[in-house]
LUMVEX-558780 format. One line per 10 residues: number of its first residue (from 0); for each residue x, y, z of C-alpha. Coordinates in nm, 4 decimals, always signed. Layout:
// LUMVEX-558780
NUM) X,Y,Z ~ ...;
***
This chain:
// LUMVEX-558780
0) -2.2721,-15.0825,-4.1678 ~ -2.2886,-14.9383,-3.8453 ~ -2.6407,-14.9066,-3.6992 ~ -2.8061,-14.6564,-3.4499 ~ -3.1340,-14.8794,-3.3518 ~ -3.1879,-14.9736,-3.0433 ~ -3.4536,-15.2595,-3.0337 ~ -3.7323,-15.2216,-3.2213 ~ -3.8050,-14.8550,-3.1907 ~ -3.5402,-14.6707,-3.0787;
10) -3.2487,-14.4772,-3.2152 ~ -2.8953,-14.3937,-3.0278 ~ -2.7653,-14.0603,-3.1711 ~ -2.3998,-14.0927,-3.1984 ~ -2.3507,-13.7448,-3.1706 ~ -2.6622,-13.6181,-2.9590 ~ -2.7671,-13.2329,-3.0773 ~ -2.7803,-12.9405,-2.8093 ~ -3.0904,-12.7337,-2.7446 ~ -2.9122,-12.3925,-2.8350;
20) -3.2434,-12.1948,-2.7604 ~ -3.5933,-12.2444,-2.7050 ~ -3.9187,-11.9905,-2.6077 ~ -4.2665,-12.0042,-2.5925 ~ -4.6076,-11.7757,-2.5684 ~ -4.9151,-11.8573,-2.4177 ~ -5.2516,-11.6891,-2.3595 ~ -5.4269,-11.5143,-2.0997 ~ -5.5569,-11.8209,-1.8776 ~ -5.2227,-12.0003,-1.9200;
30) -5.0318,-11.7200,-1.7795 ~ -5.3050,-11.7554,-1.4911 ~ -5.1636,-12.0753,-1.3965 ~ -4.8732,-12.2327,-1.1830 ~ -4.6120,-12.2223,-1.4563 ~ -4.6601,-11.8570,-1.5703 ~ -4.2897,-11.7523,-1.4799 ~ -4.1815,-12.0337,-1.6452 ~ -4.3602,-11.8626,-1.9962 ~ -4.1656,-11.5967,-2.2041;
40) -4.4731,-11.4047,-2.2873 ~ -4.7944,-11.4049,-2.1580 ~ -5.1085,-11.2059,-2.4725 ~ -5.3574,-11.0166,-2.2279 ~ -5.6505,-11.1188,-2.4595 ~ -5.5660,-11.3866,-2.6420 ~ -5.5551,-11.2304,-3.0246 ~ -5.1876,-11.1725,-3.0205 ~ -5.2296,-10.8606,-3.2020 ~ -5.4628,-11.0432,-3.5013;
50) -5.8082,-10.9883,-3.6328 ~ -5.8810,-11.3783,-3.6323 ~ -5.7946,-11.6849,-3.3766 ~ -5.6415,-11.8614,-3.6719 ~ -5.3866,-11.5662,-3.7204 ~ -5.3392,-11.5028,-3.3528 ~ -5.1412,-11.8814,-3.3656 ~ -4.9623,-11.8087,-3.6703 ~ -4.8008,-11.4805,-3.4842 ~ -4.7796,-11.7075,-3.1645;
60) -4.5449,-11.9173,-3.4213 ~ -4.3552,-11.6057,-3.5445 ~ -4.3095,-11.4339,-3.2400 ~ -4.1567,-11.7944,-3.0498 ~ -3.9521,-11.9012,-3.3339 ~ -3.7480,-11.5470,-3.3390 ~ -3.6894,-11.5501,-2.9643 ~ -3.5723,-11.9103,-2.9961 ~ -3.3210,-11.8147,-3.2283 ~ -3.2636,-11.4772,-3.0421;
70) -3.1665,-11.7117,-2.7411 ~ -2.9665,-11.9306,-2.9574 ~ -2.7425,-11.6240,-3.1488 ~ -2.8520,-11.7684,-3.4689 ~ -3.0027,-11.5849,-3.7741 ~ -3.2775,-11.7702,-3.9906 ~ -3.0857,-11.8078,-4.2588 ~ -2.8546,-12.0464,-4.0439 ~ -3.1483,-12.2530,-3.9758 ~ -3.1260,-12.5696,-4.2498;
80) -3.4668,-12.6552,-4.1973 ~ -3.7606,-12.6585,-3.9281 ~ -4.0251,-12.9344,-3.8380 ~ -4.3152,-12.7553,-3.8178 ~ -4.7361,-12.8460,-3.7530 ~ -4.9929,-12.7459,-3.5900 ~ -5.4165,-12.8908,-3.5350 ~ -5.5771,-12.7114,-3.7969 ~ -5.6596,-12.7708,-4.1349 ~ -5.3683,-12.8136,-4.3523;
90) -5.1609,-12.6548,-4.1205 ~ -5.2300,-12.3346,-4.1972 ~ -5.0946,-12.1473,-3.8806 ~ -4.7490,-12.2897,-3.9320 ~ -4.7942,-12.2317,-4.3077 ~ -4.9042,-11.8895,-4.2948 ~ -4.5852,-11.8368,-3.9747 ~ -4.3086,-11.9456,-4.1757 ~ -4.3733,-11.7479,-4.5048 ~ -4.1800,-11.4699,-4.5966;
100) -3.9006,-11.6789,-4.3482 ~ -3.7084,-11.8353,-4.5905 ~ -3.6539,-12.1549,-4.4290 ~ -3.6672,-12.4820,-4.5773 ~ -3.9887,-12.6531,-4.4387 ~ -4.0841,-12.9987,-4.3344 ~ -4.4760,-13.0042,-4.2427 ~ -4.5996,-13.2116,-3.9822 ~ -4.9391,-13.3599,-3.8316 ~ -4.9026,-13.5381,-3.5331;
110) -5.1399,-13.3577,-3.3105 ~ -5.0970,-13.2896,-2.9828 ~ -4.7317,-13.5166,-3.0285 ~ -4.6158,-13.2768,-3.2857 ~ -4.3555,-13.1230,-3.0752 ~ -4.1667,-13.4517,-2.9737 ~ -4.2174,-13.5479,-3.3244 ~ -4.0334,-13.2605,-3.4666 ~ -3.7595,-13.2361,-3.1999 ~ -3.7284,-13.6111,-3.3290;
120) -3.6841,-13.5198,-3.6498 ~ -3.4811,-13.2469,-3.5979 ~ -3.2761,-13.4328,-3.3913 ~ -3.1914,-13.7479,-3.5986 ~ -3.1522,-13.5288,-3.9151 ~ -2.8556,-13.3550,-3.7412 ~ -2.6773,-13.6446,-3.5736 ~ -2.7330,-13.7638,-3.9330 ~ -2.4663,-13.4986,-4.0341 ~ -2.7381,-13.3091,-4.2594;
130) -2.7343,-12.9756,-4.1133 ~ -2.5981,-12.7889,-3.8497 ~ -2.8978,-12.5962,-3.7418 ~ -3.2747,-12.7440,-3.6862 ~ -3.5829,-12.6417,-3.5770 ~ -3.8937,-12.7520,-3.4112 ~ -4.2397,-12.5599,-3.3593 ~ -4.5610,-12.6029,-3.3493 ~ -4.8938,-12.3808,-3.1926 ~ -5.2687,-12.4526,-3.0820;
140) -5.5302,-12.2155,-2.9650 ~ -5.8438,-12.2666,-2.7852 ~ -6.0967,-12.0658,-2.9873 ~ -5.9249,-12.2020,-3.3596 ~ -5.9262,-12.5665,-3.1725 ~ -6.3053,-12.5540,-3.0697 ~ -6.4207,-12.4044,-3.3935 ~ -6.2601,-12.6641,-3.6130 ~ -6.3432,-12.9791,-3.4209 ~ -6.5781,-12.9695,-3.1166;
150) -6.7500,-12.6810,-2.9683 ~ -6.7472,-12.3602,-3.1403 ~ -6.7432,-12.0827,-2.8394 ~ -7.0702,-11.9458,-2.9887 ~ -7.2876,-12.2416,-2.9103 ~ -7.2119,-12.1969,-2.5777 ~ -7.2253,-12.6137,-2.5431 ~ -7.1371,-12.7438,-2.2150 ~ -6.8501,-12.9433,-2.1763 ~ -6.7804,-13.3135,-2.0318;
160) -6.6322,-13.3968,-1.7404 ~ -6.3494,-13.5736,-1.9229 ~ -6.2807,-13.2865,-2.1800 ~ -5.9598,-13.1329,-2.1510 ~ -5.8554,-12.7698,-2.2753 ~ -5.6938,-12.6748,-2.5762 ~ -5.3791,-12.4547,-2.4613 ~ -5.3406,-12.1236,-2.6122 ~ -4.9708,-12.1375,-2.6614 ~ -4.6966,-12.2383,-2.8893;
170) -4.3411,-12.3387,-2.8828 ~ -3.9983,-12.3456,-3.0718 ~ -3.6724,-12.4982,-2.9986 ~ -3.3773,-12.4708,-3.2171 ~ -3.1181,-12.7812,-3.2094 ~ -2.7386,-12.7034,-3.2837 ~ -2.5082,-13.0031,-3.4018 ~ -2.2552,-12.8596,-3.1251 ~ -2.2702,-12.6769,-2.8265 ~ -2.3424,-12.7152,-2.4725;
180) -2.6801,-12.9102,-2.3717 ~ -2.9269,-12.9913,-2.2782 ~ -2.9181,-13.2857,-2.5383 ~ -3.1215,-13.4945,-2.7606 ~ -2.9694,-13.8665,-2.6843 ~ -3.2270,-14.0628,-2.7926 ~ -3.5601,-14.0873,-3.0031 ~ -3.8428,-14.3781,-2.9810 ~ -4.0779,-14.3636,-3.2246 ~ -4.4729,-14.4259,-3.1835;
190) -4.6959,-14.6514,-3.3330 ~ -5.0725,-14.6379,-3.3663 ~ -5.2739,-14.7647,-3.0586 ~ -5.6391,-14.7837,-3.1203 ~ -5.8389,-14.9168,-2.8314 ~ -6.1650,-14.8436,-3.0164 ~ -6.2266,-14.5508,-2.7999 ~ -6.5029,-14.2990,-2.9776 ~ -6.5345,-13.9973,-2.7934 ~ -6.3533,-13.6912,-2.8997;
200) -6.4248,-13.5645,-2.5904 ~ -6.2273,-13.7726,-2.4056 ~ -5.8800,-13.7889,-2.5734 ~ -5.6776,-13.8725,-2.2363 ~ -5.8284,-14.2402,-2.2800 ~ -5.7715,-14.2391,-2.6204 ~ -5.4010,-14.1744,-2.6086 ~ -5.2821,-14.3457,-2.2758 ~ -5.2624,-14.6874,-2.4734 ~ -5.0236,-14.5582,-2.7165;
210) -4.8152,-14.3890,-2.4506 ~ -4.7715,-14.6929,-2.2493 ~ -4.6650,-14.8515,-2.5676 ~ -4.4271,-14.6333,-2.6080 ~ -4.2572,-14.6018,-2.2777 ~ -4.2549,-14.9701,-2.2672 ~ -4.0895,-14.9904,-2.5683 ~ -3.8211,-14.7150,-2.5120 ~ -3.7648,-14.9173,-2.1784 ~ -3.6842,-15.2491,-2.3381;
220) -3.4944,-15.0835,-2.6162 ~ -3.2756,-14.9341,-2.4044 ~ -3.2603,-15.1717,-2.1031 ~ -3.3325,-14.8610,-1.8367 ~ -3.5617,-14.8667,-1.5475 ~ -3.8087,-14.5639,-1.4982 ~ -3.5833,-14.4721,-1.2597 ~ -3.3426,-14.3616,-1.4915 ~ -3.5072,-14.0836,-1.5544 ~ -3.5882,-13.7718,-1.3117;
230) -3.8980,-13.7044,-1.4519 ~ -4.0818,-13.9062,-1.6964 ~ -4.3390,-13.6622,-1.8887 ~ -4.6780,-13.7121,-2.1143 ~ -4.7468,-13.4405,-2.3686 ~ -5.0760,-13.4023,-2.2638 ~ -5.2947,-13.7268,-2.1200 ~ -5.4881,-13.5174,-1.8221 ~ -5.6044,-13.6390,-1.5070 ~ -5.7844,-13.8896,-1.6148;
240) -5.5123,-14.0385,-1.9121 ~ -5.2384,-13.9838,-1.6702 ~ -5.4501,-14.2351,-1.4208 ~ -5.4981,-14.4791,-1.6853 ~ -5.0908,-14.5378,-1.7550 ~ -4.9906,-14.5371,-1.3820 ~ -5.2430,-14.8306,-1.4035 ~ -5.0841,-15.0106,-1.6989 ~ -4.7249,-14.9986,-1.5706 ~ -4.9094,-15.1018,-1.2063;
250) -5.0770,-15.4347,-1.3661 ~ -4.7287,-15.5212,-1.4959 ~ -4.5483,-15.4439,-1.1490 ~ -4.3632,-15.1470,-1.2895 ~ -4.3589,-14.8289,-1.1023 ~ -4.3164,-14.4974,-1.2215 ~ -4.2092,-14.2498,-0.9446 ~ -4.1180,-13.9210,-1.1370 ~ -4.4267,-13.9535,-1.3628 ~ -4.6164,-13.6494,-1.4712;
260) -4.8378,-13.4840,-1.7355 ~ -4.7756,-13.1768,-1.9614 ~ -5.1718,-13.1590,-1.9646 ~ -5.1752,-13.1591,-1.5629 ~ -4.9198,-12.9084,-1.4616 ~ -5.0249,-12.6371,-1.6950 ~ -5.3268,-12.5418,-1.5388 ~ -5.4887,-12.5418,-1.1898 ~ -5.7216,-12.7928,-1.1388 ~ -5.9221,-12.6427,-0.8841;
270) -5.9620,-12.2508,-0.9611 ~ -5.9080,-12.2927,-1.3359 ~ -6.2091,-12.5056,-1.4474 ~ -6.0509,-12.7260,-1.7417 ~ -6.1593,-13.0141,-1.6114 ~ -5.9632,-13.3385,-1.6587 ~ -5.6338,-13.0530,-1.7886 ~ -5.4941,-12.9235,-2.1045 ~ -5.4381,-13.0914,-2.4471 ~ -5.3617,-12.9073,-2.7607;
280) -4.9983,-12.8847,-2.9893 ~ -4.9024,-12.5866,-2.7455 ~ -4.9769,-12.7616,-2.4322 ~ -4.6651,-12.9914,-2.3918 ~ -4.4890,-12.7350,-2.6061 ~ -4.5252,-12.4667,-2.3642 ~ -4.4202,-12.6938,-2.0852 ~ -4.1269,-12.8047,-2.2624 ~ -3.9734,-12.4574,-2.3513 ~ -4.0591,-12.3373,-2.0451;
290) -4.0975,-12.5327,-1.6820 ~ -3.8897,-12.8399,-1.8400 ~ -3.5971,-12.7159,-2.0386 ~ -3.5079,-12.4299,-1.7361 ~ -3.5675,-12.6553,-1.5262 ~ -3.2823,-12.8500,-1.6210 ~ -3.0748,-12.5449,-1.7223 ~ -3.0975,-12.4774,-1.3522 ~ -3.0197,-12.8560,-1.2529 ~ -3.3026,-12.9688,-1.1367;
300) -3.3224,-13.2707,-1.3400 ~ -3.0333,-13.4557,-1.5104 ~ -3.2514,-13.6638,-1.7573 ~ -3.6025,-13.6380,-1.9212 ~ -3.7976,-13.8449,-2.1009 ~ -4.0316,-13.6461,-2.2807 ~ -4.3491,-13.8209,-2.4442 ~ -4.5584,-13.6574,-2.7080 ~ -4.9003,-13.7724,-2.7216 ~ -5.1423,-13.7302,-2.9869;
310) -5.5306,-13.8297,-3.1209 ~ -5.5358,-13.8529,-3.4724 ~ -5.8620,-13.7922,-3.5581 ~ -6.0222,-13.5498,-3.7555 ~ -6.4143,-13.3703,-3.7297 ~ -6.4748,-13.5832,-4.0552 ~ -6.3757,-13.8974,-3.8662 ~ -6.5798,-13.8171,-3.5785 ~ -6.8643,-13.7633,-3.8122 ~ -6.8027,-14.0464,-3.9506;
320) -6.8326,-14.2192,-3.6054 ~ -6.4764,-14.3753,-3.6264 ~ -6.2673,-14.4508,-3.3567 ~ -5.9663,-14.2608,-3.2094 ~ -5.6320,-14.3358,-3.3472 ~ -5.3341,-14.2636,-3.0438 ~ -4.9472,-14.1961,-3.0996 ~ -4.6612,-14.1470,-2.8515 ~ -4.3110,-14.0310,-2.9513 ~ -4.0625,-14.0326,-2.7248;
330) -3.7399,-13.8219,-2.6805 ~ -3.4590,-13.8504,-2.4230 ~ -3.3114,-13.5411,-2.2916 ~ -3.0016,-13.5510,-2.1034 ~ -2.7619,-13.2271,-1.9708 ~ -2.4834,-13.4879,-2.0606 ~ -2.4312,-13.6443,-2.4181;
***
C-alpha cells in the first residue's frame, strides 16, 4: 500500500491542490496598517453592517467566502465541503456564516491555527481524490474576542505589555484538485506543547514551543534546510513569540533567515499601539489571503511554509488556573507542484 507520510508528521500530496481563489476583510485599524493594499476590503467601523460584534464576523465570513469563490469562477454548490472555525463559543460566527449556504460543513477549533488547519484538511481531502472543490475559512474580531475571554472593552482594563491584539478580519481560500497554483505540497501536523505557561495574556510564549516543534519536525520529515523556503511564516507568535523561536533554532545552531510573523507584519508597532502584535483566527488569515498568496502570484516567493499557531485554552480554563495548551500546523506552499 502506497504511503504519503513523510517521517513522523508529515504528509506528501501526490497530487498537490491549487489555490483557485482566496479574499479576505479586515477592520478599521487593520486597514490602518502596512498591509492595507494587500486587504480586499477594509469596514470603516468595524460592525460590517451588523447590530452585534458577534454578527459583524459571521458577515466578515459571508462576505470573504463569496469573493473567494468569485475569484475562483466557482458557484457554492461546486464547493464539496469547507473547513470552517472560528474563537468563539461553539463556533457560532462560522455557524451562523455558512447557513442558508448549502455546503457540507466540517467545524473546526484550532484557534488562532485554524486557518492552516483547514487548508490542511482541505488539502489532504482532495489529493485524497474526495472532492474536487474545498474550502477553508475562518474569522476573529477584537470586541467578540475581548468579551468572551479577557477584557471586555467596557471595563476599560489596561493591557500588558506582552498582550497581543485580536485582528478584526477573516479569511477564505478555496482549493481546486486542478488548476494552476499556487499549491498545497505538503502538510505537517501539530502536536500539543505545553510549557506550563499560565498567562492568557501572553499567548506568544505559550505557542512558540509548539511552533518550534513543528518546524523541526517538518524539517526532519522532509530532509530540507530553512533555506528551502523563501519565507518561513508563524500564524501569529508577536514580537515577543517570534524572539523566543529564533532562540530555539539558535541554541541548536540552526538559522532561520526568511523568518517572520503573521502577528508582526499586520500592524505597526510603533504608531499602532498593539503591543507585542496581532493574534486572533483572522490575523494569519488575513496575511495569508492577502500579503502572502499575491505575493507569490506576483513571484516574489517560490515557496512558503506557512505555520498556524494556536492557544487552546478556554476562559473556563483560565479560571480554572490551568496552563496553556500550544499547536502548530504546518503547510507548504509552492507555485510549482
Amino acid at each position: 500500500m502506497l504511503t504519503k507520510k513523510r517521517g513522523k508528521q508529515t504528509f506528501t500530496l501526490a497530487n498537490p491542490p491549487s489555490i483557485a481563489g482566496h479574499a479576505n476583510a479586515v477592520g478599521k485599524k487593520e486597514g490602518e496598517g502596512p498591509l492595507a493594499d494587500s486587504f480586499d476590503y477594509i469596514d470603516g467601523d468595524d460592525t460590517f453592517g451588523e447590530s452585534s460584534w458577534e454578527k459583524a464576523e459571521s458577515a466578515m465570513q459571508k462576505r470573504v467566502l463569496a469573493s473567494a469563490l468569485d475569484k475562483a469562477g466557482q458557484a457554492a454548490s461546486k464547493i464539496d465541503c469547507i473547513f470552517a472555525g472560528d474563537l468563539l463559543n461553539q463556533c457560532i460566527a462560522s455557524s451562523y456564516a455558512l447557513r442558508g449556504q448549502n455546503i457540507p460543513l466540517f467545524g473546526l477549533y484550532g484557534a488562532c491555527s485554524t486557518m492552516a488547519e483547514g487548508i490542511a484538511l482541505a488539502a489532504l481531502l482532495l489529493d485524497g481524490g474526495f472532492g474536487e472543490f474545498t474550502a477553508a475559512m475562518t474569522s476573529s474580531h477584537f470586541c467578540s474576542a475581548e468579551r468572551q475571554y479577557r477584557t471586555p472593552l467596557e471595563s476599560g482594563t489596561q493591557r500588558t505589555p506582552t498582550a497581543q491584539w485580536t485582528a478584526t478580519g477573516a479569511g477564505a481560500v478555496v482549493l481546486a484538485r486542478e488548476g494552476e497554483g499556487p499549491y498545497v505540497t505538503h502538510v505537517t501536523a501539530g502536536k500539543i506543547v505545553d510549557k506550563g505557561i499560565k498567562d492568557a495574556a501572553n499567548m506568544g510564549a505559550a505557542m512558540a514551543p509548539a511552533a518550534y516543534d513543528t518546524i523541526k519536525a517538518h524539517l526532519e520529515d522532509t530532509n530540507r534546510k530553512p533555506s528551502f523556503y523563501d519565507l518561513i511564516i508563524t500564524g501569529d507568535l508577536g514580537v515577543l513569540g517570534a524572539e523566543i523561536i529564533t532562540d530555539f533554532f539558535h541554541k541548536d545552531g540552526v538559522q532561520l533567515p526568511n523568518y517572520e510573523d503573521c502577528g508582526v507584519l499586520l500592524y505597526d508597532k510603533e504608531t499602532q499601539d498593539t503591543h507585542c502584535g496581532g493574534s486572533g483566527c483572522g490575523c494569519s488569515a488575513v496575511v495569508l489571503t492577502g500579503y502572502l498568496l499575491n505575493g507569490m502570484r506576483a513571484g516574489k516567493w517560490k515557496n512558503i511554509l506557512f505555520c498556524g499557531t494556536g492557544a487552546l485554552m478556554s476562559p473556563v480554563s483560565t479560571q480554572q488556573g490551568e496552563s496553556i495548551p500550544g499547536i502548530c500546523h504546518a503547510v507548504s506552499i509552492s507555485t510549482l507542484k
